[in-house]
C-alpha positions as CSV (number, residue, x, y, z in Angstrom):
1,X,112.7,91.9,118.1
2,X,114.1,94.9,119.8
3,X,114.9,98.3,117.6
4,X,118.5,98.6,116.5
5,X,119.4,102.1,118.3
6,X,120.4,104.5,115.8
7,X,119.2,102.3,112.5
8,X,116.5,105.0,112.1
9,X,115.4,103.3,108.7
10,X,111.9,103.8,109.8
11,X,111.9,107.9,110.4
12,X,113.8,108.0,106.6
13,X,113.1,105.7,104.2
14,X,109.3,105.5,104.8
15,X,106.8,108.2,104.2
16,X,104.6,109.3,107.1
17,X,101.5,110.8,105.9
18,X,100.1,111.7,110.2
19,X,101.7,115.0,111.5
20,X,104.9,114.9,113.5
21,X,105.9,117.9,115.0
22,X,107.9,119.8,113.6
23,X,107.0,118.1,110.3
24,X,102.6,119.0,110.5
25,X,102.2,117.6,107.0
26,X,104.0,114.3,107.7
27,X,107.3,113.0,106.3
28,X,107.8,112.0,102.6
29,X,110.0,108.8,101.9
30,X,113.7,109.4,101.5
31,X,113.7,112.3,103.9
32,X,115.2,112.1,107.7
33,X,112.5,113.4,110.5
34,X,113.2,116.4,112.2
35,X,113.0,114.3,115.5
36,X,115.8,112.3,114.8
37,X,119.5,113.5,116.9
38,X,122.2,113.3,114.4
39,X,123.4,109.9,115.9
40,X,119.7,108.7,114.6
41,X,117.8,108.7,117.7
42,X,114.4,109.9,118.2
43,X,113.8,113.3,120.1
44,X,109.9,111.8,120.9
45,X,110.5,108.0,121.9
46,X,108.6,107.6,125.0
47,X,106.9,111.3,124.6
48,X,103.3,111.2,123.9
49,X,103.9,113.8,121.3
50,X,105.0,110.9,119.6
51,X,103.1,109.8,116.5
52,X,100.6,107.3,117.0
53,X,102.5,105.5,113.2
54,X,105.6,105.4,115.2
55,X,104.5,103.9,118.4
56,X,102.7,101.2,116.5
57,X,105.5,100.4,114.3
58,X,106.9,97.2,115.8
59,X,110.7,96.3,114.5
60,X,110.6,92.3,113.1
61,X,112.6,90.3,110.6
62,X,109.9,90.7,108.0
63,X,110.9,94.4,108.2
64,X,114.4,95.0,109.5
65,X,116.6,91.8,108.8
66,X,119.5,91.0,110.6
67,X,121.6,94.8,110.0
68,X,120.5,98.3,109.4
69,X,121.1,98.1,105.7
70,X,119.3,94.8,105.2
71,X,116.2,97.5,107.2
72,X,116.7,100.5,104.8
73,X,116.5,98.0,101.6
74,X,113.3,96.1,103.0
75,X,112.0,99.3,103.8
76,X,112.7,101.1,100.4
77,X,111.1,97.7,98.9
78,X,108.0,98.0,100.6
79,X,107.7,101.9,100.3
80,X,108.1,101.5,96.5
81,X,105.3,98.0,96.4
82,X,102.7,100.3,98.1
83,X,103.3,103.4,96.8
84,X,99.9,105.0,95.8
């Protein structure tokens, strides 16, 4: 499955605990990356600055569904199931 450009459900909804720059201490859930444009791209895609989490994030049913909002629900689901 290819990324929905723009979704972004991935740099919000989720936390990210590795450094990103601009965020060194990582990204807590709920909260939009500093890398992302205000039309929801990412600044790094295709940078190596690019976090390691975010290149190995792969896009698939399981976690996006068929429309951006069906992503930022999964998302928020499984955010909340393995919150520590």
């Amino acid at each position: 499955m290819e990324c929905r450009v723009g979704c972004a459900a991935c740099c919000i909804v989720i936390s990210i605990s590795s450094s990103i720059p601009g965020m060194p201490d990582g990204k807590p859930a709920g909260i939009r990356c500093v890398q992302l444009t205000p039309d929801n791209k990412c600044r790094l895609f295709g940078k190596p600055e690019r976090p390691q989490v975010c290149i190995n994030f792969n896009p698939s049913q399981k976690t996006c569904g068929e429309t951006n909002e069906d992503a930022y629900r999964i998302l928020a689901e499984l955010e909340e199931a393995t919150k520590a």
